[in-house]
C-alpha positions in Angstrom: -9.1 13.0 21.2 -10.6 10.3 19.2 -7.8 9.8 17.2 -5.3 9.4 19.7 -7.8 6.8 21.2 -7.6 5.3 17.8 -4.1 5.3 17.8 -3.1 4.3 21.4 -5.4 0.8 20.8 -3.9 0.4 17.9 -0.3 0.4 19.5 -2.0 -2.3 22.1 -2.9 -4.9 19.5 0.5 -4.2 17.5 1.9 -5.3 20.8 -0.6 -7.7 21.4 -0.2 -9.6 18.0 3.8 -9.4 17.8 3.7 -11.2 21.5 5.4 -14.1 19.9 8.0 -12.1 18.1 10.2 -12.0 21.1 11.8 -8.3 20.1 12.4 -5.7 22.3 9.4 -3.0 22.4 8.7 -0.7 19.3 9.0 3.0 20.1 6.7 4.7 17.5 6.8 8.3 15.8 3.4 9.2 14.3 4.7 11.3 11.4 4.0 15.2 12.0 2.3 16.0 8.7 -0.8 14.0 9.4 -0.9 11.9 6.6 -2.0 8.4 6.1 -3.8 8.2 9.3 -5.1 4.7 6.5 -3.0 2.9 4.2 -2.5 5.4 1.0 -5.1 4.2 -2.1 -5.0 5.5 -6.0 -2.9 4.7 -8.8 0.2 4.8 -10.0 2.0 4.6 -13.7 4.9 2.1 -13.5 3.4 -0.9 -13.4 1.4 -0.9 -16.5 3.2 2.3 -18.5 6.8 2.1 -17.1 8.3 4.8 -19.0 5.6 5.4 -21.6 3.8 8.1 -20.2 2.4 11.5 -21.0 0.0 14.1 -19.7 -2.8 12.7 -21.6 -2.3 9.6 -20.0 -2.3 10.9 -16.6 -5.5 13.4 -17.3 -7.5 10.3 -19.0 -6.5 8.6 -15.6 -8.1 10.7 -13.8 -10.9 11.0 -15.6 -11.5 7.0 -15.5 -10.7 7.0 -11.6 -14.1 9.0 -11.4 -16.3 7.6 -13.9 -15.1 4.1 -12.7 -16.2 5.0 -9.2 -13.1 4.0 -7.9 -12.5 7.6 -6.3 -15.5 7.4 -4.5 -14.7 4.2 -2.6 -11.1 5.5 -1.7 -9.0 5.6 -4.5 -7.8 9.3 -4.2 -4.2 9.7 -5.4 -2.9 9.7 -9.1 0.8 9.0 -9.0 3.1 10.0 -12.1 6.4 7.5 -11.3 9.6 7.6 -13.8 10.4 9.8 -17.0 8.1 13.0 -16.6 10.8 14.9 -16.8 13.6 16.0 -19.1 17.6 14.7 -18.3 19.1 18.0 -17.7 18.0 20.8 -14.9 17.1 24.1 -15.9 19.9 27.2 -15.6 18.7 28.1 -11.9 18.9 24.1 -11.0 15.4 23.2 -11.7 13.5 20.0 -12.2 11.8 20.5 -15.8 8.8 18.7 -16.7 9.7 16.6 -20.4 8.6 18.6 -23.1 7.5 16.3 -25.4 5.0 14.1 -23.0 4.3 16.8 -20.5 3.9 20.2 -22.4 1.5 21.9 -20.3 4.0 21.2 -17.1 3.7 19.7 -14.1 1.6 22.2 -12.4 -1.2 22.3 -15.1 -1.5 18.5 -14.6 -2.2 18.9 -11.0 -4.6 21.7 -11.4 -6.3 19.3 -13.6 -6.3 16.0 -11.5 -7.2 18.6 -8.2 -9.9 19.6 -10.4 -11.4 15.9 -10.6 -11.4 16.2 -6.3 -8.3 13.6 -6.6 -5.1 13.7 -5.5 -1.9 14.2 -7.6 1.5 12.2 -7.0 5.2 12.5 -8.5 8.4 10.4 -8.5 11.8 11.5 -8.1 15.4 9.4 -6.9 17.6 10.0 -3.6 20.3 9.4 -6.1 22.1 11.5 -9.1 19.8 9.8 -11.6 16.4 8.5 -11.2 16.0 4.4 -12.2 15.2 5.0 -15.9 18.2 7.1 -16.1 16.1 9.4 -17.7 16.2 12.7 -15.1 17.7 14.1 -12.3 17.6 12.6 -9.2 17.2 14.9 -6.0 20.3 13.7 -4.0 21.7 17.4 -3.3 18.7 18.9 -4.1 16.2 18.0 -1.4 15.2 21.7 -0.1 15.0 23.0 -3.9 12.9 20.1 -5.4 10.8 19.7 -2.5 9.8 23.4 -3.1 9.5 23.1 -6.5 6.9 19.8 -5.9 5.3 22.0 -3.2 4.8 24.8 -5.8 3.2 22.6 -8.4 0.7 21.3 -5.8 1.9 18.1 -5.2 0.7 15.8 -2.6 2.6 12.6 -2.7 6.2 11.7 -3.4 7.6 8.1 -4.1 11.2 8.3 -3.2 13.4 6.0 -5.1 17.1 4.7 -4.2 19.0 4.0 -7.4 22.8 5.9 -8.4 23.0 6.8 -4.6 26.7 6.8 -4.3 26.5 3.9 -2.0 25.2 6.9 0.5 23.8 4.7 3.3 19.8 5.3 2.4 19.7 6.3 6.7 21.6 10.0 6.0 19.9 10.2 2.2 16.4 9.8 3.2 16.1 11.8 5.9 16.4 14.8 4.3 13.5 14.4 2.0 11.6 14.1 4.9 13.2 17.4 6.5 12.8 19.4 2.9 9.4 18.3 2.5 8.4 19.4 6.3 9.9 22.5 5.4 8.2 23.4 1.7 5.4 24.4 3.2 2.4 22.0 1.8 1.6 18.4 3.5 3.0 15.7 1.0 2.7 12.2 1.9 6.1 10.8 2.3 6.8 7.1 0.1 10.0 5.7 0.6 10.9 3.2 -2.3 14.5 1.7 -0.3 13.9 -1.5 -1.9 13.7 -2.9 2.1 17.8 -3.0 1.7 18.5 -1.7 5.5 15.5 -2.9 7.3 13.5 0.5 6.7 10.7 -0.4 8.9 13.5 0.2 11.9 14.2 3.4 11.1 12.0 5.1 8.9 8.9 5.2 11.2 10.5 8.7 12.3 10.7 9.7 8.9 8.3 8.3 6.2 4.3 7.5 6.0 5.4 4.3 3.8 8.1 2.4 3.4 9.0 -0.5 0.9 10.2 -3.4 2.7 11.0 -5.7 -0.8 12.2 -5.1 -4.1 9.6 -4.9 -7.0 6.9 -6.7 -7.4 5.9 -8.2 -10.8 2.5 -9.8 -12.6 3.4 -13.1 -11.9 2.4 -15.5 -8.4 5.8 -16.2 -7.3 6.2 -12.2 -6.9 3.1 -11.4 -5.1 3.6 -14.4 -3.3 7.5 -13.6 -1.9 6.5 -10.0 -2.0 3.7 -11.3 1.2 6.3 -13.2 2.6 9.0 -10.4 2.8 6.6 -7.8 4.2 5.3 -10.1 6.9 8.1 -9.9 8.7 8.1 -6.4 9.7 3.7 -6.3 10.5 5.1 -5.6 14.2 6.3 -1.7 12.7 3.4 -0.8 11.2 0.8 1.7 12.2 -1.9 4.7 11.3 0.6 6.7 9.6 3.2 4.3 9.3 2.6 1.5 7.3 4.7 -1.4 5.0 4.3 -1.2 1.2 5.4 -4.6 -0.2 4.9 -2.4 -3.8 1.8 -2.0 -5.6 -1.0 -3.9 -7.0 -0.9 -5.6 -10.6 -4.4 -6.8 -10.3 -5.7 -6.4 -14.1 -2.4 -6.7 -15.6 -3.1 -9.3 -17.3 -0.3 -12.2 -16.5 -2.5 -14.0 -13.4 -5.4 -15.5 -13.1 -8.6 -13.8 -11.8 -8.4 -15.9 -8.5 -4.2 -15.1 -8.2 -5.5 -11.4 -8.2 -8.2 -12.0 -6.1 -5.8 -13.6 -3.4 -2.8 -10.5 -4.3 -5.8 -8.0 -3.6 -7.1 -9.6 0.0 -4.0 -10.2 1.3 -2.3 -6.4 0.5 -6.0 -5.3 2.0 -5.4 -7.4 5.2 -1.5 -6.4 6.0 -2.6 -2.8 5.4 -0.7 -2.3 2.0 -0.9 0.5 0.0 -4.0 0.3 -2.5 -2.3 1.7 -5.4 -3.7 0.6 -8.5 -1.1 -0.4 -11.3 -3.2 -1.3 -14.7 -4.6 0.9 -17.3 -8.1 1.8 -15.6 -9.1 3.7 -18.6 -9.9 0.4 -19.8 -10.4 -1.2 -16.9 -12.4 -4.8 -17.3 -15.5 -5.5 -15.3 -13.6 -8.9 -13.7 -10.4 -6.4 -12.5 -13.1 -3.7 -11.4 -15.0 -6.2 -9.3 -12.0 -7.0 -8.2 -10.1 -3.8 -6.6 -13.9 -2.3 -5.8 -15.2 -4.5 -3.4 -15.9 -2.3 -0.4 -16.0 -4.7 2.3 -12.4 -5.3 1.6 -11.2 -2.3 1.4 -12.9 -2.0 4.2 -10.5 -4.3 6.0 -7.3 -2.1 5.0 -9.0 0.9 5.9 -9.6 -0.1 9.6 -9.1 2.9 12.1 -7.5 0.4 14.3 -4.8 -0.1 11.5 -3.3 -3.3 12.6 -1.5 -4.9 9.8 -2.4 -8.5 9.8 0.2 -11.6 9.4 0.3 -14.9 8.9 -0.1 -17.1 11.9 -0.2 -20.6 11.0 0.8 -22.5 8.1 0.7 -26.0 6.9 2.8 -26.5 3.8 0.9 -24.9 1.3 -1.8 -23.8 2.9 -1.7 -20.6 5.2 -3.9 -18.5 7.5 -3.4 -15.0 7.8 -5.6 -13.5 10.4 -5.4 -9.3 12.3 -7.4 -7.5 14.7 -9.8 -4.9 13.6 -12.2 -2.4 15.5 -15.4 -3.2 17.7 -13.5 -6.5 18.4 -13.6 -8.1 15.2 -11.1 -10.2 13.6 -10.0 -10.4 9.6 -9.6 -14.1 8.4 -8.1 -15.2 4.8 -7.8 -18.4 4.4 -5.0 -18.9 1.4 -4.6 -21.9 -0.7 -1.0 -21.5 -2.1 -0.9 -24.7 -3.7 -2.1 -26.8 -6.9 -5.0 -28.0 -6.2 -8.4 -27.7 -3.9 -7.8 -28.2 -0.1 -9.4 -27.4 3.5 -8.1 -24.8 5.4 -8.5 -24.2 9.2 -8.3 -21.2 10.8 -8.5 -22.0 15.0 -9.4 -19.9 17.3 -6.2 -19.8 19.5 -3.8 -19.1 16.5 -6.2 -15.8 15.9 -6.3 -14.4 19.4 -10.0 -15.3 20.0 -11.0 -17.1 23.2 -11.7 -21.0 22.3 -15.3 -21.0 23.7 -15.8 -17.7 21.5 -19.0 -17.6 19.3 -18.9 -15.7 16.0 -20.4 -14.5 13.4 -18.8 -15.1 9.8 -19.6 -13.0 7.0 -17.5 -13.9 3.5 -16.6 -11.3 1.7 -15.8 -12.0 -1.4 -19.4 -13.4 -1.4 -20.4 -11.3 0.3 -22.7 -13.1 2.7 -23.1 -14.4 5.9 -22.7 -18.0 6.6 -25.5 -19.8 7.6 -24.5 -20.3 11.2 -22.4 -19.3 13.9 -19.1 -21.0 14.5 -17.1 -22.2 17.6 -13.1 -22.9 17.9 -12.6 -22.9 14.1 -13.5 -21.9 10.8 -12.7 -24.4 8.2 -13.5 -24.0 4.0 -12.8 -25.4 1.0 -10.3 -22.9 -0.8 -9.2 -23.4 -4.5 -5.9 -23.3 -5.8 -4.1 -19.9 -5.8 -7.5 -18.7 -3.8 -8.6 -17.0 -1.0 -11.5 -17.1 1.6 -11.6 -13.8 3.1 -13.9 -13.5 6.4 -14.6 -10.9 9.0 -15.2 -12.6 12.5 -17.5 -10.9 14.7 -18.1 -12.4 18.4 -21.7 -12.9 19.4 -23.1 -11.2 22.3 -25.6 -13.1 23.5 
């Protein structure tokens, strides 16, 4: 019962916080295999590896996810993305792990990651061809590779879309969904559509994730688009259901520490996937302080599971603001511009009542400020930063 509780408030603020959006109402349909009740966290290969990967990769990753203490903050799954596995099926129609990066096989790799008390992810195309080209996709083959994944001990597919035939992604994705219902293990369900037919319409029914923009990449104009893309659709989202504007490239290597900073807060705030995309193995103390901070993830891993949006904006400079449980409210103040500025956040454009008193506590910093604010919140931000708050009315 407390679950559903959980859930049914949640629909109320969705509601609540799209009032302005002028659709009609959102008819939700909480995915029957449990999952993701909060956005998915863990790591994933593309990003920093692409197609250069191997088992020993994957088993140092998961390795580093504990000793890093990432996987005891959240950080549970470890996601294997393209070119694990060889170009041809086997004679009985068979995915085949690539023999010359994954020679113990797929299933000895999730033993071994299941071993570590993680989580273990693979990759495969509703198309004839995964992106790289490299393997098989499993357009026609839903029901047999959904088994074979089940049989390995997977627990999380990301579903890609290239070499589809021009098959409209609405019949092709579906049946993923139906095959992996029927294989007989809980896998999470990721669908990578790119955001081409407005997946957050349709795939609610279907998915636990859904991209809603085309790849991100380590640079600010993509995180920044990327934010911008997925706001649209915040109205869609919900525990089990949630908008994946692709994953993190905090620690990559090509932004500044305060461009990830912002990139981290802001995924954290809409509810975004977590999923780590840099080599953790050697990991840096800056990017570690950086995708560990608790009170963050915190944020993103609200039961409420509101995804938070922007909600005002003055040029450059933007407020993105969402509801979270026991009344509070997630603030981020985000300087998108090139050089230091004040940013408001008022009370009315956050859905707090203008005579409200709150509580602030900053955390990045994470401290509370020195006294309690009225009708606003108003900060210094750098360029490319973020201050990121969580509001909490006073009682007294």
């Amino acid at each position: 019962m407390k679950m559903v509780s959980v859930v049914l408030v949640a629909l109320f603020f969705i509601a609540l916080w799209d009032k302005t959006s002028g659709g009609p109402p959102i008819h939700r349909h909480l995915s029957s295999n449990g999952l993701g009740k909060t956005p998915q966290m863990g790591w994933n290969s593309w990003n920093h590896f692409g197609c250069n990967i191997d088992e020993t990769i994957i088993r140092e990753t998961a390795d580093a996810m504990v000793s890093t203490g990432l996987s005891k903050i959240g950080y549970e799954y470890v996601n294997i993305d393209d070119c694990w596995g060889e170009l041809n099926r086997d004679n009985q129609g068979n995915l085949v792990a690539k023999a010359s990066t994954f020679p113990s096989g797929i299933k000895a790799l999730a033993d071994y990651v299941h071993s570590k008390g993680l989580k273990f992810g693979i990759y495969s195309d509703a198309g004839n061809y995964t992106c790289g080209k490299t393997m098989p996709g499993s357009l026609g083959y839903e029901e047999q590779d959904a088994k074979t994944f089940a049989s390995w001990g997977v627990d999380y597919l990301k579903y890609d879309n290239c070499f589809n035939d021009g098959i409209n992604p609405k019949e092709r994705y579906p049946k993923m969904s139906q095959a992996l219902s029927n294989s007989g293990r809980p896998i999470f369900y990721s669908m990578c559509e790119w955001g081409d037919e407005d997946p957050a319409t349709w795939a609610p029914k279907i998915a636990n994730s859904w991209r809603t923009t085309g790849d991100i990449q380590d640079n600010w104009d993509s995180v920044t688009s990327r934010a911008d893309m997925n706001d649209k659709w915040a109205a869609y989202a919900g525990p089990g259901l949630w908008n994946d504007p692709d994953m993190l490239e905090v620690g990559n290597g090509n932004m500044s520490k305060v461009e990830y900073r912002s990139h981290f807060s802001i995924w954290a705030l809409v509810k975004a996937p977590l999923l780590i995309g840099c080599d953790i193995r050697s990991v840096t103390s800056e990017t570690l302080e950086i995708l560990s901070n608790s009170e963050v993830i915190n944020v993103n891993q609200d039961p409420l599971g509101v995804q938070g949006k922007k909600v005002s904006q003055q040029g450059d400079l933007e407020v993105w603001a969402g509801p979270l449980s026991n009344n509070r409210v997630a603030v981020i103040l985000w300087n998108r511009s090139s050089s230091q500025a004040a940013i408001t956040a008022k009370w009315e454009d956050i859905d707090l009542p203008s005579d409200a008193i709150v509580e602030a506590r900053d955390l990045w910093t994470q401290s509370y400020l020195p006294s309690n604010l009225q009708s606003n919140l108003t900060s210094m931000v750098d360029s490319h930063d973020v201050k990121m708050y969580i509001l909490t009315p006073s009682s007294g």
